[in-house]
C-alpha positions as CSV (number, residue, x, y, z in Angstrom):
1,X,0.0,0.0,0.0
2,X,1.5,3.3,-0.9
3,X,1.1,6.3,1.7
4,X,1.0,9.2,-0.9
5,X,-2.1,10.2,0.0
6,X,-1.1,9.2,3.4
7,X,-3.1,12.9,4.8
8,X,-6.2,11.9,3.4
9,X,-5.5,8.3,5.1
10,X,-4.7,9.9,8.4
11,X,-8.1,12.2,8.8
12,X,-10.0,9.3,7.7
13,X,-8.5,7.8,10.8
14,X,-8.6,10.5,12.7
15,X,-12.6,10.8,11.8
16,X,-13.2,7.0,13.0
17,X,-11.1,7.1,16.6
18,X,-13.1,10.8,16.9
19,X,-16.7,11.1,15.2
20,X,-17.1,7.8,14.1
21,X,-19.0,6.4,10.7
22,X,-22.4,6.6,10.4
23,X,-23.1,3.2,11.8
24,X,-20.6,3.4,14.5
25,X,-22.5,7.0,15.6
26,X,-25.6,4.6,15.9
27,X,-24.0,2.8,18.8
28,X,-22.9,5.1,20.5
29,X,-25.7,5.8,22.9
30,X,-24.2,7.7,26.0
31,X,-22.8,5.6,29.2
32,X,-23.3,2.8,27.3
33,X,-20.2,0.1,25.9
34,X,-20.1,-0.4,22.3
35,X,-17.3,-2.5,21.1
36,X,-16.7,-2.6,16.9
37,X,-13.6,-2.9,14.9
38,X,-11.9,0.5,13.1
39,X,-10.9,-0.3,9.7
40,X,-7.3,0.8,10.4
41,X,-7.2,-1.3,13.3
42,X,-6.0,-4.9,13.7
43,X,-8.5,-5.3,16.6
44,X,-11.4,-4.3,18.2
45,X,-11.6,-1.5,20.7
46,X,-14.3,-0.2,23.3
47,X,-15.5,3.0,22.9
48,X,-18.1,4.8,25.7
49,X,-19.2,8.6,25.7
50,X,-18.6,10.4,29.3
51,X,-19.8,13.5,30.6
52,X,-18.0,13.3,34.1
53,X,-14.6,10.8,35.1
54,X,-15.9,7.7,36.9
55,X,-15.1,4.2,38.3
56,X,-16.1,1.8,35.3
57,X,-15.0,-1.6,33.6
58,X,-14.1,-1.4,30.0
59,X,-13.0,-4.6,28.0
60,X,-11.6,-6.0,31.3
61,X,-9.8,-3.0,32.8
62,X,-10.8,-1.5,35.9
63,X,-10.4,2.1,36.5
64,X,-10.9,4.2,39.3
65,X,-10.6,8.0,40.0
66,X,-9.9,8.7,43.3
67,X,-10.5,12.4,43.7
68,X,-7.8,14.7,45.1
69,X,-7.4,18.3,46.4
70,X,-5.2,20.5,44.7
71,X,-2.3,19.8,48.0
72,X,-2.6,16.5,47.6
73,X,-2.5,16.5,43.9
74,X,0.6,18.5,43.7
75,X,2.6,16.5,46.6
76,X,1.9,13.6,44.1
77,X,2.9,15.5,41.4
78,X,6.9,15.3,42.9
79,X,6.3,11.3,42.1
80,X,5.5,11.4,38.3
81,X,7.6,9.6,35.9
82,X,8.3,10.9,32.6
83,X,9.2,8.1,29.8
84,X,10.2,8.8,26.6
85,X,10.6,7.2,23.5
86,X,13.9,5.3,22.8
87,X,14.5,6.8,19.5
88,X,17.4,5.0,17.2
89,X,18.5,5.4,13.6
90,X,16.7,4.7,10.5
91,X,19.0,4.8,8.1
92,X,19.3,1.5,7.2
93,X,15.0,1.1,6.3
94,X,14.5,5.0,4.9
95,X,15.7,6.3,1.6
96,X,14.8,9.5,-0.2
97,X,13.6,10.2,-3.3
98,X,12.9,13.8,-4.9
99,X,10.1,14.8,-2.6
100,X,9.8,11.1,-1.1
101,X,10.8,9.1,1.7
102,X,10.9,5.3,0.7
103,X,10.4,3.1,3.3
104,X,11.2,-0.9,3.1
105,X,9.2,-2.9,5.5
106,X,9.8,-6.5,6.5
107,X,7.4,-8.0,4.3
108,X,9.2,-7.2,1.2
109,X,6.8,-4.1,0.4
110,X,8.1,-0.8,-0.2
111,X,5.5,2.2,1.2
112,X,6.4,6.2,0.7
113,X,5.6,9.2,2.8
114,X,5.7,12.1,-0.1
115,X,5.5,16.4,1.5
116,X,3.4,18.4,-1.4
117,X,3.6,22.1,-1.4
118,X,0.8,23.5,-3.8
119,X,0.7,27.4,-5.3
120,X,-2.6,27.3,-2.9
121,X,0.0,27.3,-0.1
122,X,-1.4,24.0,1.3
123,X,1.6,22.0,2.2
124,X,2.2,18.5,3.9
125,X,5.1,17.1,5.4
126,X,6.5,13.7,7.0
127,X,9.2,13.9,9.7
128,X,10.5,10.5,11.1
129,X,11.4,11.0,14.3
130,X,13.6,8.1,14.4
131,X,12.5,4.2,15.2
132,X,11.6,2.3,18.3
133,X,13.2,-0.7,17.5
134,X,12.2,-2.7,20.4
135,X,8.5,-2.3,19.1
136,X,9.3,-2.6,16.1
137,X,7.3,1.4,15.0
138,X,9.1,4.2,12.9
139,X,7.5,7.3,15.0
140,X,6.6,9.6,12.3
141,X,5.1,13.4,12.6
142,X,2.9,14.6,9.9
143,X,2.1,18.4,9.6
144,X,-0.2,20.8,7.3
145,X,-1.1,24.3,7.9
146,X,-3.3,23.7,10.4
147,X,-2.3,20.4,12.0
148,X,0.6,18.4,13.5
149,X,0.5,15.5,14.9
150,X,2.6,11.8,15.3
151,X,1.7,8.2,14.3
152,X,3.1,4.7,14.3
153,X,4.0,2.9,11.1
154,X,5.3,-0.8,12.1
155,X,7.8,-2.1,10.1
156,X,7.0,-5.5,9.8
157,X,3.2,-4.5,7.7
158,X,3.3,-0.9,7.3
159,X,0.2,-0.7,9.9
160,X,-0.7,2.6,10.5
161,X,-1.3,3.9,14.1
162,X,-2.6,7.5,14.7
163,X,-1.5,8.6,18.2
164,X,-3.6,11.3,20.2
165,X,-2.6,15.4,20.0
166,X,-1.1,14.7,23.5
167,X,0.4,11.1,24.5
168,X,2.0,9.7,27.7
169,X,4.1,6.8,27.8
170,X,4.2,4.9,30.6
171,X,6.9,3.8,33.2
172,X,7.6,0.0,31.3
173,X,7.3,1.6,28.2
174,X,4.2,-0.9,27.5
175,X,1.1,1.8,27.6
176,X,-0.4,4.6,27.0
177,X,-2.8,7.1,27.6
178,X,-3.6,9.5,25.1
179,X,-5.9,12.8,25.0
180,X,-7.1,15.7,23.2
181,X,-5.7,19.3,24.4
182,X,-8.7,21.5,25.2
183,X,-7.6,24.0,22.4
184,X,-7.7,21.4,19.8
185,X,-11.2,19.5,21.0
186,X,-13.4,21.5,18.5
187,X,-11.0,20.2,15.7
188,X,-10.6,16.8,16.5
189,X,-13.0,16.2,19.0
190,X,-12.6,15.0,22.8
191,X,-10.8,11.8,23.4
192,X,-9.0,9.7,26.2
193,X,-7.8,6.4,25.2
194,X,-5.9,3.7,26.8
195,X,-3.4,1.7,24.4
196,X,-1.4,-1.5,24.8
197,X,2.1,-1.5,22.6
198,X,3.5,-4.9,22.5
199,X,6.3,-6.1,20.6
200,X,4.1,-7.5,17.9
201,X,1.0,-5.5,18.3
202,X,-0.7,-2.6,19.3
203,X,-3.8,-3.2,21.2
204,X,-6.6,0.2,22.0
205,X,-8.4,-1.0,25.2
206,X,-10.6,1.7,25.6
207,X,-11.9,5.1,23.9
208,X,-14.0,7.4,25.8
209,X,-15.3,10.2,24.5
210,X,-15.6,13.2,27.1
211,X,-17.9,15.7,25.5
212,X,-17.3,19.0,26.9
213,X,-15.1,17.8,29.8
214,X,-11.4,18.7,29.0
215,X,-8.4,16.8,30.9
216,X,-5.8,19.0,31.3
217,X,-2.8,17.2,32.6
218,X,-2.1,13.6,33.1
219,X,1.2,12.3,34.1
220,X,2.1,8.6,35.1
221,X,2.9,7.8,38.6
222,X,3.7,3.9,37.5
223,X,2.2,1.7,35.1
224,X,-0.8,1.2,37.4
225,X,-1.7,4.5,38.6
226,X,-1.3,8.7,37.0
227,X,-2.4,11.9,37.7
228,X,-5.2,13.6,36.0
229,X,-6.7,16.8,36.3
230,X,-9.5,17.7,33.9
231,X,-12.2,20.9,33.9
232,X,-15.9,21.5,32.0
233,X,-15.2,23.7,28.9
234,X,-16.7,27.0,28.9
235,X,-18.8,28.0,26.2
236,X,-17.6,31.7,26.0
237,X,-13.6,30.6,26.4
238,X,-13.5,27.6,25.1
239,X,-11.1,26.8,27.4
240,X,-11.3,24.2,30.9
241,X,-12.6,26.2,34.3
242,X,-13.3,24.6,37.8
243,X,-10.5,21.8,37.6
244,X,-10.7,18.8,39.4
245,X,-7.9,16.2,40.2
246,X,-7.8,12.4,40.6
247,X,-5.2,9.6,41.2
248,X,-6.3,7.0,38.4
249,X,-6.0,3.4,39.3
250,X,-5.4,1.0,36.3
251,X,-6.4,-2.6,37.2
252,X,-5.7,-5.0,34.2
């Protein structure tokens, strides 16, 4: 599969983790679980819509939200860990060609990331940020005027993985926990999703769409547990007031 259109690919994407199809809107009755698979997906994921954080069990994870005060929450805040991504070279999978990045995956197939610049001034680009070998993803960032954002591309299939506007990894390096910044909500819509990233697959646990509740900051404390503050959107700023803050428990 060639990625020249790879923007269009990614918005499409984008448009099923966010707003869903048709069908998948159908489904989504509020409170409620709907499981269904995402066509860029290799498996199925659970996806509820929120108006408030709550204790709940989604595709066999338990969460809690234990609700802080803003002391509390920022003695915690001393504890959080901050992983990034080991990044290593590419070299050796990634060669260029005119406006073209070529990339050879493990199954033989060669896929391309191509930038555009029109006389309309719309432009796209692909930046690799390098590759996490140990799961086996290039880390790419793809930008337009009005967007930036990172996804996963594995190696082995050329599998696509969007990743959220924000994205924390975790402690082992083995999840995530992804979410839409408040400025960006009306664009992409409001999500927080829960992610597994194995060695040979990427698995979304949970997507739950929050509606007019924005979180603000999240930071892991271990793989178990993180920090999360979150506030209703105002209609006039568009931007979180009254914050709240929780310890969330992850129970697996």
């Amino acid at each position: 599969m060639k990625f020249e259109n790879l923007a269009t690919l990614i918005l499409i994407f984008l448009a099923s983790c966010t707003n869903g199809s048709k069908t998948q809107e159908s489904k989504l009755v509020p409170d409620s679980v709907t499981q269904y698979m995402v066509s860029k997906e290799k498996q199925s994921y659970v996806t509820v819509k929120w108006t408030q954080l709550k204790d709940t069990t989604i595709n066999d994870v338990t969460i809690n939200f234990i609700s802080l005060n803003k002391k509390e929450y920022d003695s915690l805040s001393n504890s959080t860990i901050e992983t990034k991504i080991p990044l290593e070279g590419f070299g050796s999978l990634v060669t260029r060609e005119k406006d073209c990045q070529l990339i050879k995956l493990n199954n033989g197939v060669i896929d391309s990331l191509c930038d555009k610049h029109e006389k309309s001034g719309y432009f796209q680009t692909y930046t690799i940020k390098g590759l996490w070998k140990e799961k086996g993803q290039l880390v790419v960032n793809f930008q337009n005027w009005e967007d930036s954002d990172d996804f996963l591309i594995d190696i082995r299939d050329g599998f696509i993985y969007n990743l959220n506007i924000e994205y924390q990894i975790s402690p082992s390096k083995n999840f995530m926990l992804g979410y839409t910044s408040s400025n960006l909500i009306p664009l992409y819509g409001n999500n927080f999703m829960y992610t597994k990233i194995a060695n040979d697959t990427i698995r979304t646990y949970f997507n739950i769409e929050l509606g007019q509740l924005a979180i603000t900051k999240l930071h892991w404390l271990a793989d178990n547990k993180c920090l999360v503050s979150a506030g209703a959107i105002d209609p006039e700023t568009s931007e979180p007031k009254n914050i709240l803050y929780y310890l969330m428990k992850i129970k697996r």
